[in-house]
SEMAR-944174 format. One line per 10 residues: number of its first residue (from 0); their letters; for each residue x, y, z of N, C-alpha, C. Coordinates in steps of 0.1 Angstrom, whole numbers, plus 5000, padded with zeros to 4 digits. Last residue first. Example, Ala and Ser with C-alpha at 12.3 -4.5 7.8 and 13.67 -1.06 7.14 Angstrom:
1	SA	5128/4978/5071/5137/4989/5071/5129/5000/5079 ~ 5132/4943/5078/5123/4955/5078/5132/4967/5078
***
This chain:
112	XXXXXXXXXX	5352/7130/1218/5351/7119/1225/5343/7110/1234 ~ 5345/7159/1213/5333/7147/1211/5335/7134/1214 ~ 5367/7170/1213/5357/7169/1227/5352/7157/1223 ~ 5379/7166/1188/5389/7158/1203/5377/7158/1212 ~ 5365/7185/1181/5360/7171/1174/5373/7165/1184 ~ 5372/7209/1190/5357/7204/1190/5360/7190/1188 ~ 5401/7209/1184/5394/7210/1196/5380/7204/1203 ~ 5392/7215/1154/5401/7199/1157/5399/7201/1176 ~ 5386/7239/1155/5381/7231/1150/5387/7215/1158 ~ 5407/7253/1168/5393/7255/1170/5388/7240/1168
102	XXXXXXXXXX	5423/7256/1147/5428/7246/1161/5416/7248/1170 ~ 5408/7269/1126/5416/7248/1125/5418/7246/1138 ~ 5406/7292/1140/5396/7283/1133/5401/7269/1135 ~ 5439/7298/1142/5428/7299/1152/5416/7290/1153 ~ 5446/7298/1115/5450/7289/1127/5442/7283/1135 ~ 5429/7318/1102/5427/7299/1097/5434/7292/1112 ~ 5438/7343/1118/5426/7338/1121/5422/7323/1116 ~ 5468/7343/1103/5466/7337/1120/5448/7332/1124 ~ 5460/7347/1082/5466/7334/1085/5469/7332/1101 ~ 5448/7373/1085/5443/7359/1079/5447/7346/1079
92	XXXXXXXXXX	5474/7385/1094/5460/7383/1106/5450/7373/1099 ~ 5490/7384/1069/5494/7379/1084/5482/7380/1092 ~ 5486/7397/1047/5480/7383/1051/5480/7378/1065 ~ 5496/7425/1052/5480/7421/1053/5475/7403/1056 ~ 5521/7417/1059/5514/7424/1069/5504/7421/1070 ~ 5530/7410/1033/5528/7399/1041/5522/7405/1057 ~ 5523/7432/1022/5518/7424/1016/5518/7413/1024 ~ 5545/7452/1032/5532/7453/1031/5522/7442/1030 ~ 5569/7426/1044/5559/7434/1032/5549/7437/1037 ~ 5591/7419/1067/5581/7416/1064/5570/7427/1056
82	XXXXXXXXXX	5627/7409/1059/5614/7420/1067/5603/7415/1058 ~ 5655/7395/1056/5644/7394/1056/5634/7403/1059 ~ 5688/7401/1044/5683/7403/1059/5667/7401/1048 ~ 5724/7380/1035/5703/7384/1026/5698/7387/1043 ~ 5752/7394/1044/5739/7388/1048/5725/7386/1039 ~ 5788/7388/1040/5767/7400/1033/5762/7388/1036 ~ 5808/7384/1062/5802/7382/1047/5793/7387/1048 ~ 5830/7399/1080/5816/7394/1079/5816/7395/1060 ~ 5852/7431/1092/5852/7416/1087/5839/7412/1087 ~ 5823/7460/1088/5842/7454/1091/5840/7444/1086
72	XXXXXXXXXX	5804/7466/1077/5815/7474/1077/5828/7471/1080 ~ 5784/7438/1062/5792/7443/1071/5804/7454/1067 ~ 5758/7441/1041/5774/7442/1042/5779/7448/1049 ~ 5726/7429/1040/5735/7436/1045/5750/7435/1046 ~ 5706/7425/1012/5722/7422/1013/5723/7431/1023 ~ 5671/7419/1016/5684/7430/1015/5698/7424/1019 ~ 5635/7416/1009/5651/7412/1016/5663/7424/1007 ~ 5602/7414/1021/5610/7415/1013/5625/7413/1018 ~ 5575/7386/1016/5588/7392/1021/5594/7401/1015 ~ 5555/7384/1004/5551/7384/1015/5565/7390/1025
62	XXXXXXXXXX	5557/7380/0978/5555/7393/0982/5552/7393/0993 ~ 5562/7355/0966/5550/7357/0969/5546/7369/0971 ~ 5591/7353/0968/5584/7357/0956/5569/7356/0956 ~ 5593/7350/0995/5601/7365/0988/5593/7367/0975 ~ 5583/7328/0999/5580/7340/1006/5580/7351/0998 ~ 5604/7314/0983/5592/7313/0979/5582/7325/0986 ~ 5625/7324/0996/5626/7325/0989/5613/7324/0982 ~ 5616/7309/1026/5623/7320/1027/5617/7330/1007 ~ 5619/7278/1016/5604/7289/1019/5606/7306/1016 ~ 5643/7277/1009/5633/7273/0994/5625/7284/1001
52	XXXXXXXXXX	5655/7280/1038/5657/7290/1028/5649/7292/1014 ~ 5640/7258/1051/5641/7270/1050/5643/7282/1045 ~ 5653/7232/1043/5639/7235/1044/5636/7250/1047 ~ 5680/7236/1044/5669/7233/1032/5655/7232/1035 ~ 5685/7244/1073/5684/7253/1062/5674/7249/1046 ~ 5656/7225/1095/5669/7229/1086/5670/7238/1078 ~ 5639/7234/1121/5638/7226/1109/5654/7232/1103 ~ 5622/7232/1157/5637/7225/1150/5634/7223/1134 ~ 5609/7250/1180/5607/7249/1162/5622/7239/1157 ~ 5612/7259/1206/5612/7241/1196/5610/7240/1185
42	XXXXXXXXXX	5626/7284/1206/5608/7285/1205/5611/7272/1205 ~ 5653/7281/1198/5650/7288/1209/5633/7285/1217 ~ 5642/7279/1167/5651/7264/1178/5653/7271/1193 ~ 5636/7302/1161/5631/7292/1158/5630/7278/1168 ~ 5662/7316/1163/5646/7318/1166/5639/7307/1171 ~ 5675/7300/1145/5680/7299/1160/5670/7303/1172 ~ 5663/7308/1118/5668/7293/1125/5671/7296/1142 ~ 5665/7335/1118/5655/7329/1119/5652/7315/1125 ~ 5699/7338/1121/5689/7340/1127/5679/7334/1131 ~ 5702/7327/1093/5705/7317/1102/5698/7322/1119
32	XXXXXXXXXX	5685/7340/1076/5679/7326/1075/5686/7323/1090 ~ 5681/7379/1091/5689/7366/1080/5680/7352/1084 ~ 5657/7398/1099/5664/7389/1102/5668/7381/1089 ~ 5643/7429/1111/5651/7425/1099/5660/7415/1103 ~ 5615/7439/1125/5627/7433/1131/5629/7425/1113 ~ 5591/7450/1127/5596/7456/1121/5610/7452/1124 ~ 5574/7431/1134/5574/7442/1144/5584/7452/1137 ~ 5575/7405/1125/5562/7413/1123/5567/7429/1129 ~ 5589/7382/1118/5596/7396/1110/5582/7408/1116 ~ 5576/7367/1132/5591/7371/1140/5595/7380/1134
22	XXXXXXXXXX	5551/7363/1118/5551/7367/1137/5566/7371/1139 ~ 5564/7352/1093/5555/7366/1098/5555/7372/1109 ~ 5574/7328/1108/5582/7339/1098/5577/7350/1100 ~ 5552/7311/1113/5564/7315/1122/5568/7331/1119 ~ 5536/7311/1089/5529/7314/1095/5540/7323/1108 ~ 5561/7293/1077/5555/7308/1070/5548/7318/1079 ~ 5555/7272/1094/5565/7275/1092/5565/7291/1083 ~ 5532/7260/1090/5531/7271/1102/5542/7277/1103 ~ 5533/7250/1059/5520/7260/1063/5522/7269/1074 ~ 5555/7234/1064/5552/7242/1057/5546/7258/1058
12	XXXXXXXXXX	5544/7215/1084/5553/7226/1089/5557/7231/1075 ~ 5526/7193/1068/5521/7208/1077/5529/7213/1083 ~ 5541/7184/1055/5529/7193/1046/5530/7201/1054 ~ 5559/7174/1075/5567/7179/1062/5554/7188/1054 ~ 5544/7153/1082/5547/7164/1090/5549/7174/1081 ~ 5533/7137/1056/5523/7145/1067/5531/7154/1072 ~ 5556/7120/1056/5555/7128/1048/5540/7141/1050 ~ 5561/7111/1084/5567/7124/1080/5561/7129/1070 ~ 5538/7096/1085/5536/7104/1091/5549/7114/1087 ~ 5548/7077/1064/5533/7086/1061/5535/7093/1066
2	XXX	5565/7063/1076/5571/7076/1062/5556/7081/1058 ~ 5556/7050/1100/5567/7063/1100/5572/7069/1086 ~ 5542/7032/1083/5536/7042/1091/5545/7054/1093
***
């Protein structure tokens, strides 16, 4: 039972995990992976770099993100910084309205109890 249900969890923090991403790059705020992480874990979001950066990157090549090496002027290593695409602007209120709907949905069918 406990390796169904991760492998279940694991689908669907996927899905809200991208969903996260958009709402935090939405405002026109440029964030790195470790950032986004701390975001994240600030909110209860707890997930790891390997699970993050694949997305991050799969993002990137969706067109939902784009990204940039920032290189610090003093000491610091170059950053990949994240912002949110045209492209992930438009999707962003259609993936919030599926939310909406599904937790809609699954609402109704808890009432029917």
């Amino acid at each position: 039972m406990e390796q169904e249900y991760k492998k279940w969890l694991s689908q669907f923090r996927k899905g809200y995990i991208e969903l996260y991403t958009l709402l935090a790059l939405e405002n026109g705020n440029c964030l790195h992976g470790s950032a986004l992480l701390s975001l994240f874990e600030k909110n209860d979001l707890k997930i790891n770099e390997g699970t993050l950066y694949p997305l991050l990157n799969r993002m990137e090549q969706n067109e939902w993100l784009d990204s940039a090496w920032n290189i610090p002027k003093t000491n610091g290593h170059p950053k990949r910084e994240y912002s949110i695409s045209n492209k992930g602007k438009e999707i962003l209120p259609l993936l919030l309205e599926a939310y909406t709907l599904h937790n809609e949905s699954i609402n109704k069918i808890k009432d029917l109890k």
